[in-house]
KOLDRENVO-212071 format. One record per residue (C-alpha): residue number from 1; residue in three letters; z, x, y. Coordinates in steps of 0.001 Angstrom, whole numbers, padded with zeros to 6 digits, always signed. Layout:
REC  num  residuo       up     east    north
REC  NUM      ALA        Z        X        Y
...
//
This chain:
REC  num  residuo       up     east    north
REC    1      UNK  +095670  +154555  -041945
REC    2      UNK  +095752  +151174  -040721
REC    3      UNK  +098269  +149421  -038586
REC    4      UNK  +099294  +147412  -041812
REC    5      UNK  +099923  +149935  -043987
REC    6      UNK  +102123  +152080  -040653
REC    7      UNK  +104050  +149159  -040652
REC    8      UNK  +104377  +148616  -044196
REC    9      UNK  +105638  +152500  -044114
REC   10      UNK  +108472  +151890  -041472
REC   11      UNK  +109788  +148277  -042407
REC   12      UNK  +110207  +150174  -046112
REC   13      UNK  +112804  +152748  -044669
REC   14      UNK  +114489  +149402  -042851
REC   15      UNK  +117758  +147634  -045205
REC   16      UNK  +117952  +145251  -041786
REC   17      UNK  +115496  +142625  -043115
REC   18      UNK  +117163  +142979  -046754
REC   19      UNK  +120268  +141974  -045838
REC   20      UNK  +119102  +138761  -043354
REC   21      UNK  +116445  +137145  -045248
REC   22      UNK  +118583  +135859  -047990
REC   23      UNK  +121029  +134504  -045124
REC   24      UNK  +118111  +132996  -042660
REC   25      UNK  +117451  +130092  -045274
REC   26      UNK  +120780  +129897  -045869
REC   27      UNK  +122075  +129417  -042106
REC   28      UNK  +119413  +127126  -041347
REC   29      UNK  +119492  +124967  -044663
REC   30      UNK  +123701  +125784  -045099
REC   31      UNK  +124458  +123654  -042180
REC   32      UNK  +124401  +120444  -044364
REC   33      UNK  +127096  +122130  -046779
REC   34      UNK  +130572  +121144  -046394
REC   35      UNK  +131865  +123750  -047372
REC   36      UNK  +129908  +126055  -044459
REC   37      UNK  +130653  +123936  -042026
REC   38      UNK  +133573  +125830  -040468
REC   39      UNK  +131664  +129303  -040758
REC   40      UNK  +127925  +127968  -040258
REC   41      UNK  +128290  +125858  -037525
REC   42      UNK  +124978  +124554  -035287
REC   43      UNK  +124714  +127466  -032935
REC   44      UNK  +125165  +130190  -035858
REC   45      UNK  +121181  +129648  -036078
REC   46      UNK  +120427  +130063  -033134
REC   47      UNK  +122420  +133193  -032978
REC   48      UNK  +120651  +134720  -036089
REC   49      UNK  +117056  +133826  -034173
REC   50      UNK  +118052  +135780  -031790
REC   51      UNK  +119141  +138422  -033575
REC   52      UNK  +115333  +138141  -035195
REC   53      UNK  +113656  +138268  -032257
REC   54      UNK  +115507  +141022  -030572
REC   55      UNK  +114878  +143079  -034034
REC   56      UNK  +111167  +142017  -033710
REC   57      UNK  +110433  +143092  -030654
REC   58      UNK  +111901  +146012  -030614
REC   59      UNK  +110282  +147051  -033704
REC   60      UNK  +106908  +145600  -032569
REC   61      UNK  +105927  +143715  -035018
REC   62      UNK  +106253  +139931  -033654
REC   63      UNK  +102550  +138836  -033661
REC   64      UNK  +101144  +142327  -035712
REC   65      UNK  +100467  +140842  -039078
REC   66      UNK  +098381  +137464  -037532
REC   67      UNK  +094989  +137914  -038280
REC   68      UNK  +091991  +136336  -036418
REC   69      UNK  +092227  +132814  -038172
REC   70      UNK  +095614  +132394  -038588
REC   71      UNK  +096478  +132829  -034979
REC   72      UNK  +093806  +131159  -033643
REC   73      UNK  +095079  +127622  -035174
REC   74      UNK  +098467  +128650  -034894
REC   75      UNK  +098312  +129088  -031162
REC   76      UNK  +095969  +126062  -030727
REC   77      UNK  +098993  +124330  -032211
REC   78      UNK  +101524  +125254  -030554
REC   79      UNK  +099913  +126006  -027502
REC   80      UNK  +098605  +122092  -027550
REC   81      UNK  +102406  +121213  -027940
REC   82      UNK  +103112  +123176  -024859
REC   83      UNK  +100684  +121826  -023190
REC   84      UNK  +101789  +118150  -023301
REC   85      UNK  +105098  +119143  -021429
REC   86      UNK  +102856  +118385  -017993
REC   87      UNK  +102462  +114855  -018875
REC   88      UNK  +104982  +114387  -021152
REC   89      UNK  +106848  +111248  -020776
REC   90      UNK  +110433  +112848  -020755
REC   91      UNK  +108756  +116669  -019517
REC   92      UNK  +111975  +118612  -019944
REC   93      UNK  +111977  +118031  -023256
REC   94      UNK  +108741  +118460  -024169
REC   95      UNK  +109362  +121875  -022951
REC   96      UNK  +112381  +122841  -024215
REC   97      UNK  +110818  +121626  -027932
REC   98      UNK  +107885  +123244  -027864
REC   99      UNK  +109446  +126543  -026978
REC  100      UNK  +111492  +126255  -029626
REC  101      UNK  +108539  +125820  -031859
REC  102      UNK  +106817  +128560  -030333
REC  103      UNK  +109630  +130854  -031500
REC  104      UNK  +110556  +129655  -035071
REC  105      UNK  +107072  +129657  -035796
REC  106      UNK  +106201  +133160  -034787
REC  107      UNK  +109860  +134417  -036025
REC  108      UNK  +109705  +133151  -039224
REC  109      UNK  +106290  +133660  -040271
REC  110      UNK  +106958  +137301  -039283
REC  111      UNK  +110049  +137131  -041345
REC  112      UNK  +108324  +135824  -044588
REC  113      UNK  +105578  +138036  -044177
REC  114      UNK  +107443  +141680  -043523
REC  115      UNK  +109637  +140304  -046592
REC  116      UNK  +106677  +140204  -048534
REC  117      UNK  +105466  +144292  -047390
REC  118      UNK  +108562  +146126  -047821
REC  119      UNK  +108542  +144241  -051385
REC  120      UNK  +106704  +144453  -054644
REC  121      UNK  +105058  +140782  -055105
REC  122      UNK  +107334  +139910  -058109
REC  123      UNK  +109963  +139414  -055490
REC  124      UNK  +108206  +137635  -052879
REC  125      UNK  +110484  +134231  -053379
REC  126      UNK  +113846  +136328  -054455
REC  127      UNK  +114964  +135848  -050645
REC  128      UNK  +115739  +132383  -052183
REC  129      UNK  +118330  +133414  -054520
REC  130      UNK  +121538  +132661  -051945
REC  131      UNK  +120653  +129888  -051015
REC  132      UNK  +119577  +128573  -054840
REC  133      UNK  +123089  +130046  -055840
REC  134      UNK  +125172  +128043  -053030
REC  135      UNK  +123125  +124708  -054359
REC  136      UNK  +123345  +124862  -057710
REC  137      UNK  +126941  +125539  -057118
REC  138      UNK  +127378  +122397  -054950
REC  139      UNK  +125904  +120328  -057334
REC  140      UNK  +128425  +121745  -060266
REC  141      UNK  +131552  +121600  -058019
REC  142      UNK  +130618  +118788  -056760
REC  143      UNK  +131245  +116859  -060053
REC  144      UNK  +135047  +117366  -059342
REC  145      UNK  +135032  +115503  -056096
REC  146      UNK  +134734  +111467  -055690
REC  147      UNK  +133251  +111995  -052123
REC  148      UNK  +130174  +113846  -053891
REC  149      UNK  +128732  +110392  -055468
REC  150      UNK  +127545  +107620  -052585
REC  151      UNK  +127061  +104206  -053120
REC  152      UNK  +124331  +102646  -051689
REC  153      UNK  +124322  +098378  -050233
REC  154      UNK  +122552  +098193  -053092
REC  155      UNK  +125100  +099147  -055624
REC  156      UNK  +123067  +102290  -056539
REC  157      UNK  +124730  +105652  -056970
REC  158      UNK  +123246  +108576  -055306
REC  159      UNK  +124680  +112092  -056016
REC  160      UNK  +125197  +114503  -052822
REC  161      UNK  +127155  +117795  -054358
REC  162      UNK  +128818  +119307  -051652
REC  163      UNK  +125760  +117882  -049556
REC  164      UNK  +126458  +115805  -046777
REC  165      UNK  +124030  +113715  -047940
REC  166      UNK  +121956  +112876  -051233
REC  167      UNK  +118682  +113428  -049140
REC  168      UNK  +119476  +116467  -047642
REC  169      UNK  +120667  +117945  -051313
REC  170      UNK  +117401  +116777  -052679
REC  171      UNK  +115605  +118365  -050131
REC  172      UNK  +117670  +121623  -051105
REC  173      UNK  +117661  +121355  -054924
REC  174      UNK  +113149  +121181  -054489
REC  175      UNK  +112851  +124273  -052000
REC  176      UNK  +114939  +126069  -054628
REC  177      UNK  +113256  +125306  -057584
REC  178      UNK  +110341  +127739  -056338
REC  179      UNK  +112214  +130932  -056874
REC  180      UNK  +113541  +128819  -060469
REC  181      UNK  +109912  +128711  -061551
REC  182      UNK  +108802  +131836  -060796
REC  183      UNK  +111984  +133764  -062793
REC  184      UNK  +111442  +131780  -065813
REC  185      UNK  +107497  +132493  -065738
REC  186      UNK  +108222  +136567  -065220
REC  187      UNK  +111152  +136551  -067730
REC  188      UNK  +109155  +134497  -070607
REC  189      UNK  +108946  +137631  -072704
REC  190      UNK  +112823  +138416  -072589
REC  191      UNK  +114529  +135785  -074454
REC  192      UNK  +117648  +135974  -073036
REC  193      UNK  +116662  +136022  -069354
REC  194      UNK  +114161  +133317  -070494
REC  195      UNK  +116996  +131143  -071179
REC  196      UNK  +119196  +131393  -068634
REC  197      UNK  +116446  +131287  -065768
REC  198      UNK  +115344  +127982  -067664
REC  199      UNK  +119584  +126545  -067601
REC  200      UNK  +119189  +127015  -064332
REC  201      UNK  +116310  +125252  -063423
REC  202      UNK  +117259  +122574  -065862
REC  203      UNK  +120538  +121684  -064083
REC  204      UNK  +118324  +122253  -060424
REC  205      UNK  +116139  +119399  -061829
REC  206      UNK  +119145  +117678  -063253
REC  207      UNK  +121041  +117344  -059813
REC  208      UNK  +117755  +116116  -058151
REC  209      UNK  +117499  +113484  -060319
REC  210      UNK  +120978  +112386  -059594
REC  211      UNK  +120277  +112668  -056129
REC  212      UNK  +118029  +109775  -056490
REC  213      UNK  +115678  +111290  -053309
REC  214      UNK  +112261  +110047  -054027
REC  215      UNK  +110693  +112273  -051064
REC  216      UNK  +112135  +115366  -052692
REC  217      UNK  +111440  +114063  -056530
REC  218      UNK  +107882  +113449  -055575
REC  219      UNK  +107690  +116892  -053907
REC  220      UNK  +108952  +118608  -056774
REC  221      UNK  +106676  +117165  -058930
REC  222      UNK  +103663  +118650  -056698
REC  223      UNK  +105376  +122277  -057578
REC  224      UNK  +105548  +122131  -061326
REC  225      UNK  +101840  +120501  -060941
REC  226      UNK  +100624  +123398  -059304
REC  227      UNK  +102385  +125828  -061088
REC  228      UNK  +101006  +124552  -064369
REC  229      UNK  +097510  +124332  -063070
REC  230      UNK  +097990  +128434  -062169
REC  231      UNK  +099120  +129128  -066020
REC  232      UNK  +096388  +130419  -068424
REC  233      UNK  +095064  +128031  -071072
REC  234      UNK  +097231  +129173  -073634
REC  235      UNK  +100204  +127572  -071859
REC  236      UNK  +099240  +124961  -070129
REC  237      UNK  +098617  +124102  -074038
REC  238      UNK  +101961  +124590  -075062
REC  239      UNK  +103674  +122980  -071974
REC  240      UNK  +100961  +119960  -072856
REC  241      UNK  +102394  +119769  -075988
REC  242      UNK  +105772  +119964  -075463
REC  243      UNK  +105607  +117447  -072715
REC  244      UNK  +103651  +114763  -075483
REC  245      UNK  +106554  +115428  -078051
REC  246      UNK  +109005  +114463  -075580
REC  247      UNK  +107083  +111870  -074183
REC  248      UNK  +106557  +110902  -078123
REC  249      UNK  +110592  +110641  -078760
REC  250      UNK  +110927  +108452  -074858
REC  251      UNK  +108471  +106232  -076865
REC  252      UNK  +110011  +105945  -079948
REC  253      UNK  +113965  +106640  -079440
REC  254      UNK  +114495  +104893  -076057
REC  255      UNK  +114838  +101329  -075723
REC  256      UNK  +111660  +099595  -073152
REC  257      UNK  +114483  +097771  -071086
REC  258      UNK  +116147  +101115  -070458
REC  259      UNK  +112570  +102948  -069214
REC  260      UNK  +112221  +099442  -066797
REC  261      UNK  +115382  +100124  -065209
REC  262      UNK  +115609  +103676  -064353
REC  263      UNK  +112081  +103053  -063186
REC  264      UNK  +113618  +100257  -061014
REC  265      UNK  +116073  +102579  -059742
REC  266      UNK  +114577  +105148  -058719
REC  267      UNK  +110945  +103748  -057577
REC  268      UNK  +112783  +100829  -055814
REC  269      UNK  +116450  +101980  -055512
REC  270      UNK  +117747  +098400  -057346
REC  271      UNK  +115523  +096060  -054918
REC  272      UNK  +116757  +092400  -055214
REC  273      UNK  +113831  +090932  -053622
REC  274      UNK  +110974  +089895  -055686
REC  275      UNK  +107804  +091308  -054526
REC  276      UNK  +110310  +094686  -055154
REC  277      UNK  +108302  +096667  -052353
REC  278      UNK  +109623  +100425  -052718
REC  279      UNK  +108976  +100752  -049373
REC  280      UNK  +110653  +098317  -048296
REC  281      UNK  +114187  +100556  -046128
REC  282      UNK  +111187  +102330  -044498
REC  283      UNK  +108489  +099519  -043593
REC  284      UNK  +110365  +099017  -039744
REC  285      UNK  +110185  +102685  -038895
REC  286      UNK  +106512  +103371  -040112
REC  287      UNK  +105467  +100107  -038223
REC  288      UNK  +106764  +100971  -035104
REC  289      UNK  +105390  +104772  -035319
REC  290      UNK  +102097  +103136  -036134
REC  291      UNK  +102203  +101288  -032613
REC  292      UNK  +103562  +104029  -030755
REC  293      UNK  +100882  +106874  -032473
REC  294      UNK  +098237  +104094  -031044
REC  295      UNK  +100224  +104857  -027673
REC  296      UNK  +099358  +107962  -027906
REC  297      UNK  +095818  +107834  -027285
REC  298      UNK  +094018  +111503  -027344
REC  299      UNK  +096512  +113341  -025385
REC  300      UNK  +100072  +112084  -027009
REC  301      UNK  +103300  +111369  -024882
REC  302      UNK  +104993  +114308  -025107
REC  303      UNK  +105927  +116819  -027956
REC  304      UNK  +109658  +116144  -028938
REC  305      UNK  +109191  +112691  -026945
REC  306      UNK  +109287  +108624  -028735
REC  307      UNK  +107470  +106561  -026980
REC  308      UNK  +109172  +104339  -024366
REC  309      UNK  +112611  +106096  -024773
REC  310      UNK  +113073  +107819  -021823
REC  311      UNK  +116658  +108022  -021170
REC  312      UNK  +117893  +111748  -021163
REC  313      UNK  +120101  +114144  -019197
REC  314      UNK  +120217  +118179  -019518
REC  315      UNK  +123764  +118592  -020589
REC  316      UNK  +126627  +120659  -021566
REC  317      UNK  +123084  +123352  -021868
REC  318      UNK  +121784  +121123  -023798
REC  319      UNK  +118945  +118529  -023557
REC  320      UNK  +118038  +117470  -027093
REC  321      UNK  +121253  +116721  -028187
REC  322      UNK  +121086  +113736  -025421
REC  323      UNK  +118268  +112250  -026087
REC  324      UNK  +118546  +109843  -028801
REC  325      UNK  +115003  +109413  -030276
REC  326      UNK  +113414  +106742  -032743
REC  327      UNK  +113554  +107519  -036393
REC  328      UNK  +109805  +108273  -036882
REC  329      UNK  +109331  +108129  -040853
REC  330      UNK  +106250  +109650  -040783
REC  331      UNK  +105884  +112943  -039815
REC  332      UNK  +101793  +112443  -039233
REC  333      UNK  +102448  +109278  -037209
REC  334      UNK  +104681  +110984  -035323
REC  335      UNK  +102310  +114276  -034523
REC  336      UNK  +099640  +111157  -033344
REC  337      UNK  +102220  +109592  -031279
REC  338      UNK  +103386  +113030  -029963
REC  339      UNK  +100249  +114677  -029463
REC  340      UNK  +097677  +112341  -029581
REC  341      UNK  +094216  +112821  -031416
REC  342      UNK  +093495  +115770  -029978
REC  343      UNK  +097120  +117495  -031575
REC  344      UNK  +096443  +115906  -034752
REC  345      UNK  +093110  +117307  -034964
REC  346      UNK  +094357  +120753  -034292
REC  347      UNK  +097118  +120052  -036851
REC  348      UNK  +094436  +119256  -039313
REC  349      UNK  +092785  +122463  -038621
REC  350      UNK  +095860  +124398  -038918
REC  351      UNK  +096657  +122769  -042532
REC  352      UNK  +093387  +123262  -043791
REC  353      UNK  +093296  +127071  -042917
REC  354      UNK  +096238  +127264  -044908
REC  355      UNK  +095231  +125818  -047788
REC  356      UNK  +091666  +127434  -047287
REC  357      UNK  +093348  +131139  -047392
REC  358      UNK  +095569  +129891  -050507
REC  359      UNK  +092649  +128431  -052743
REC  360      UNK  +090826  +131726  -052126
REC  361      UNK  +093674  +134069  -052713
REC  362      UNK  +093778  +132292  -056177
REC  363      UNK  +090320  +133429  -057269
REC  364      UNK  +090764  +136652  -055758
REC  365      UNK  +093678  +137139  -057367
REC  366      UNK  +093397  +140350  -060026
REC  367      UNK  +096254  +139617  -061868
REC  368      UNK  +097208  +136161  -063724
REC  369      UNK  +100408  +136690  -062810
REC  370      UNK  +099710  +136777  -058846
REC  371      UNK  +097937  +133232  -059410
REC  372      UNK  +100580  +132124  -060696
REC  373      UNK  +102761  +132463  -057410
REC  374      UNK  +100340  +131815  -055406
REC  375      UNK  +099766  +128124  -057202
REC  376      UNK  +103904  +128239  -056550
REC  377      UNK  +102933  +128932  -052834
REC  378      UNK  +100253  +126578  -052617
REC  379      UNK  +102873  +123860  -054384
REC  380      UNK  +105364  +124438  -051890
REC  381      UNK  +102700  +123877  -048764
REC  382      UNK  +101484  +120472  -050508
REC  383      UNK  +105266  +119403  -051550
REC  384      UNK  +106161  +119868  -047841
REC  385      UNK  +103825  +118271  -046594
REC  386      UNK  +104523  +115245  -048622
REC  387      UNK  +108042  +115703  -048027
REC  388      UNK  +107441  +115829  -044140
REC  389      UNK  +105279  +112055  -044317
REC  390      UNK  +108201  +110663  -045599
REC  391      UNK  +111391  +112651  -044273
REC  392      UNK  +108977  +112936  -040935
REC  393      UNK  +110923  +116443  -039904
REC  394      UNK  +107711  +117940  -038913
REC  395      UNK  +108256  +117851  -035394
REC  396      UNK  +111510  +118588  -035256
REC  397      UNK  +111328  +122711  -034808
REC  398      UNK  +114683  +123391  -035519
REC  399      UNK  +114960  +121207  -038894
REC  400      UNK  +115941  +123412  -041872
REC  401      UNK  +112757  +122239  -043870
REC  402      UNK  +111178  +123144  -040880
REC  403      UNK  +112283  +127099  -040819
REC  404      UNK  +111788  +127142  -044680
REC  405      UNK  +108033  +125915  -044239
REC  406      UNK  +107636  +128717  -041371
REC  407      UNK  +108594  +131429  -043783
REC  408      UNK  +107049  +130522  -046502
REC  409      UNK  +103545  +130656  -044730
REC  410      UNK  +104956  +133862  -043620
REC  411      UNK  +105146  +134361  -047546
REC  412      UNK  +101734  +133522  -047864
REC  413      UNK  +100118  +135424  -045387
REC  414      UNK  +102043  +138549  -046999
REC  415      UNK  +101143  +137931  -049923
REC  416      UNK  +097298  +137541  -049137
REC  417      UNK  +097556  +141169  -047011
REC  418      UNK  +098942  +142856  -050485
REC  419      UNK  +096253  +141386  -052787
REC  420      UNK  +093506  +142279  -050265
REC  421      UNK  +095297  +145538  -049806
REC  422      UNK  +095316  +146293  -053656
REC  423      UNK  +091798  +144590  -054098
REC  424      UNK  +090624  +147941  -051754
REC  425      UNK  +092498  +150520  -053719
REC  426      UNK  +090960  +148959  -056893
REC  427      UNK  +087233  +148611  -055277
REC  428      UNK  +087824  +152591  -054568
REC  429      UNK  +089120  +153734  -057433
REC  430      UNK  +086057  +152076  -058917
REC  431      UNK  +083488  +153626  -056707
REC  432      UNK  +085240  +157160  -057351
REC  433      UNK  +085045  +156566  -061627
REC  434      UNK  +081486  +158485  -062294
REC  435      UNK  +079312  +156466  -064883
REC  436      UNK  +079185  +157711  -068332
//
């Protein structure tokens, strides 16, 4: 017996992993909710990690499911990130960072993928359903407070929920819509199921269009793309046609000034000037990244570190708290700056494996119904990365989108041990059916 399938055998017996998955998005994401705040506080993360880790360990079964590809980029990654603490502008930092990365990379991706093993893979996104629950209930609730709705210097209205902020419940209502998809797709043959699963991801999509967060709109987008590419031909058909009709009755029904201005608002967010560049609230930050990723040269200033900011003292125990960084706005600009060409190489590298081991799981895939998540998995990796060159979180380890994108390669990587594992059983079954 392999050491997958041992572990698979003891993680099955565990109900530890059960209960905290559901809760580990939830703490890291939850932070932003007001009403968490009092009971999810900033160090109730860091708690849980090491609650993780401790479990991990213990259990041995930190770095067991990496195979050879997948931990050779990771560790070129993060080891390259570790690395720059000894020239690192601000070194401290640098350090402190990249050991954080080090450890929600390697906790999280263990998390996702031991989710994955002591489940069948119709549940391999159903650790999302607490934290889709708490959203979709911020965004009703929500309605009944005057705080929920912002108004921007611009006179537009952005929708937060119970949110602190309409980006931040963007980001929340697209990373949910993952587990929406995939319970409307299993439950299209029950009507009743079929219905509510689609109410639900209705009103998800509803309350991200209120939130008026183009990062998160555009990454959502990505999702449903993939996931419709993953369908069979029959309904990609129907979706096709559906989508004309109602494209038909826009046409038809809706007044042309109307279309203009909701494309005004949310392309350029009511822009006054007349060029009407929908870029325009994030041209200073992606200008200055640009001259400070040209700073970095092949080596990078520092993981964690903005160039020519320098100013920083450990603390209270804390040392990233105190530094107050520049607002990056590119995530890719940022990993330049950061870790120069050689880091965003190896970040390349690391990206492409990823979506190297997805595209192949897809036409390995026996069952249509396993393409279909993994196009939902292979959504989610695009829409994040997308997300990340505009929200620029990437190198920020202990971001919420950050832990989410951890587990959800985690996901992946379980998901691609079960297909190869059932792949076997099938190629032996097979070989053991005498011809007739």
């Amino acid at each position: 017996m392999s050491s997958v399938e041992q572990s698979y055998q003891h993680l099955r017996k565990s109900v530890f992993l059960n209960f905290m998955m559901p809760l580990v998005p939830l703490i890291f994401l939850g932070t932003t909710f007001s009403f968490l705040q009092k009971i999810n506080s900033g160090y109730t993360r860091w708690i849980v990690l090491t609650v993780l880790i401790i479990y991990f360990i213990s259990n041995k079964t930190l770095f067991r499911f990496l195979d050879k590809k997948l931990a050779l980029v990771l560790f070129l990654y993060v080891g390259w990130c570790f690395l720059t603490s000894f020239w690192s502008e601000v070194p401290m930092l640098s350090f402190i960072k990249s050991g954080i990365l080090m450890i929600i990379v390697f906790t999280m991706l263990t998390c996702g993928t031991q989710w994955v093993l002591t489940h069948n893979l119709d549940k391999a996104i159903d650790y999302l359903w607490l934290v889709t629950l708490l959203t979709l209930a911020g965004g009703i609730f929500g309605r009944f407070t005057i705080e929920s709705v912002i108004i921007s210097t611009n006179q537009l209205s952005m929708y937060r929920g119970l949110v602190d902020q309409p980006n931040m419940f963007g980001c929340m209502l697209f990373t949910s819509s993952p587990f929406l998809l995939w319970k409307c797709y299993r439950n299209s043959q029950d009507i009743k199921k079929f219905v509510f699963w689609s109410v639900s991801l209705g009103l998800c999509l509803f309350y991200l269009a209120l939130s008026m967060s183009r990062a998160s709109i555009l990454s959502e987008a990505l999702i449903i793309y993939c996931f419709m590419m993953a369908l069979n031909i029959k309904k990609k058909l129907w979706i096709l046609l559906l989508a004309l009709l109602a494209g038909g009755c826009v046409f038809f029904f809706v007044d042309n000034s109307y279309i203009i201005n909701q494309a005004n608002l949310y392309l350029y967010k009511n822009a006054v000037d007349q060029n009407k560049n929908m870029f325009k609230n994030r041209q200073q930050n992606w200008t200055e990244s640009y001259e400070a990723a040209k700073a970095g040269g092949w080596s990078g200033v520092g993981y964690g570190v903005s160039h020519g900011i320098s100013d920083f003292e450990l603390h209270n125990g804390s040392a990233i708290d105190s530094y107050k960084s520049r607002e990056k706005g590119n995530s890719q600009l940022a990993v330049l700056e950061e870790l120069g060409k050689i880091g965003f190489i190896f970040y390349l590298l690391m990206f492409l494996t990823f979506l190297g081991k997805l595209i192949i799981l897809y036409f390995i895939s026996i069952k249509t119904h396993y393409r279909v998540l993994v196009g939902i998995i292979l959504g989610v990796v695009l829409a994040m990365v997308v997300h990340s060159s505009i929200e620029a979180w990437w190198t920020s380890p202990g971001a919420p989108e950050s832990v989410y994108f951890w587990i959800m390669i985690g996901i992946m990587r379980g998901v691609e041990i079960s297909i190869h594992s059932q792949r076997e059983m099938y190629g032996q079954i097979e070989s053991k059916t005498p011809d007739r």
